[in-house]
Each structure stands twice: as C-alpha cells, then as structure tokens.
C-alpha positions in Angstrom: 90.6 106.9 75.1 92.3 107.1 78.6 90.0 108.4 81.3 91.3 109.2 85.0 88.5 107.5 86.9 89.9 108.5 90.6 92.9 110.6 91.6 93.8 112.0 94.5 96.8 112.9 96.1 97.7 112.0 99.8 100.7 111.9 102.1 103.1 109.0 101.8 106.4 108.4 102.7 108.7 106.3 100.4 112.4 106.4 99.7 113.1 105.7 95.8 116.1 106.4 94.1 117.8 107.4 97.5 115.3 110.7 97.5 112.4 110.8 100.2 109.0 110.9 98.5 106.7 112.6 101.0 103.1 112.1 98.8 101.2 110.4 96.7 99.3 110.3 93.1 96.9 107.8 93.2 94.9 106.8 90.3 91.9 104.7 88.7 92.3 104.6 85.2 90.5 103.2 82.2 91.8 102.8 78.7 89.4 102.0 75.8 89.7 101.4 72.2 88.2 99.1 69.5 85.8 98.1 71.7 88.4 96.7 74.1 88.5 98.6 78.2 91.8 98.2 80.4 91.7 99.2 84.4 94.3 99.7 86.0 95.4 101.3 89.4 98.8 103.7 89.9 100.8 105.1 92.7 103.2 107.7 91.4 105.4 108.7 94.9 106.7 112.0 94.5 109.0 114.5 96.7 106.3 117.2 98.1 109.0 119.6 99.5 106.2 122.2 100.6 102.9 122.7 100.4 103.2 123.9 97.0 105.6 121.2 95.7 103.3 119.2 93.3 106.0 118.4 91.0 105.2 114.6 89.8 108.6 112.4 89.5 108.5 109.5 86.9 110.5 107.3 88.8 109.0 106.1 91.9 105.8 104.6 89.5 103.6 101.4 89.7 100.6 100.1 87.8 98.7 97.5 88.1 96.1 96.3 85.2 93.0 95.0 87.3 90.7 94.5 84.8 90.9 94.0 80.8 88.2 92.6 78.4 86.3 92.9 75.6 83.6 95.7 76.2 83.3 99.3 77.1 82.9 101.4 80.6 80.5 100.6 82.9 79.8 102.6 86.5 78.9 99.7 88.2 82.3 97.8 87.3 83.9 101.1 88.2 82.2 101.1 91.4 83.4 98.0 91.9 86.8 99.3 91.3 86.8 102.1 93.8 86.2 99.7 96.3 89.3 98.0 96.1 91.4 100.6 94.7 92.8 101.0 98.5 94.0 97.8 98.6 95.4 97.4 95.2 97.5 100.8 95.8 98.9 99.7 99.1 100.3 96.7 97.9 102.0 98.8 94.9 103.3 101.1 97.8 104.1 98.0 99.6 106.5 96.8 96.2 108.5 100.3 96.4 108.5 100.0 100.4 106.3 102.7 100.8 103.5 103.7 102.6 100.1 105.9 101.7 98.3 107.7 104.6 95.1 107.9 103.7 93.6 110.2 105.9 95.8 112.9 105.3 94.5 113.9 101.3 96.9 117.2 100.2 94.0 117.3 97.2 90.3 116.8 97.0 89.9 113.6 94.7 89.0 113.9 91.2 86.3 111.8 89.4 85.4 110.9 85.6 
C-alpha cells in the first residue's frame, strides 16, 4: 500500500525540458507489501503559471529510496524521515539544477 507521508508544495525555480518550472511537489512516501516498507523522498518541479496553475508535469521528477527493509511503518522512523526530508529533496533539486524555497509554501502540507 503507498501512503503520502509529507507533501507539500512550495516555490522553486528549475528549468527542465527548456520550460521554467516555478514550484514544487515535495513528498515522503512509504510503500508496503508482504511485510516489506520502502521510503522514499520526491520533488516533482512543475510550471505554476498563476496562482491557480497546479497542473503537475511528469517530466521534471526525482526519487530517491531512503529507506527499505523487511518490516512495516513505524512513526518514530517516519519522524526520523521528516527530519531529513529537506535535505534529501535539495539535493534531488540540486541533480535537475533547481532550487526549492522553502519558506514560500503555495499549500499547507499534508500528513498520513
């Protein structure tokens, strides 16, 4: 079962594709089945034309498995998680030559 731990979208700036990518996705997700669990953080950079532009491209997407192992979910891992989860995403951003600002959110996060 995939779960969305943390997302949240912010401003970002990022040119992919030759299109400028003025936001965000950012995401903590876990992936469990048959008693395996996989972590991994995202950064999906999309266009954000206006305020209202949420329109998620598929191209301008990294992940990055942080954690995999035998076991199920646990809040204290995912705790854990969220405290590097910064870090992790800014060097995805780094690989596409972007960068997230994370004190401008466009979205309140979302937690599991």
């Amino acid at each position: 079962m995939v779960t969305d731990i943390f997302e949240q979208y912010f401003k970002a700036d990022c040119v992919f594709n030759e299109v400028k990518r003025r936001a965000a996705a950012v995401k903590l997700t876990s992936d469990s089945e048959a008693g395996s669990i996989r972590y991994t953080v995202s950064v999906n950079f999309f266009p954000h034309a206006d305020d209202e532009d949420y329109a998620i491209s598929c191209d301008a997407y990294a992940e990055k498995e942080i954690f995999s192992a035998k076991g199920r979910r646990s809040k204290k891992r995912e705790a854990a998680f969220l405290d590097i989860l910064r870090e992790e995403a800014n060097a995805l951003a780094n690989e596409m030559d972007g960068a997230i600002f994370w004190d401008e959110p466009l979205i309140e996060a979302r937690r599991a």
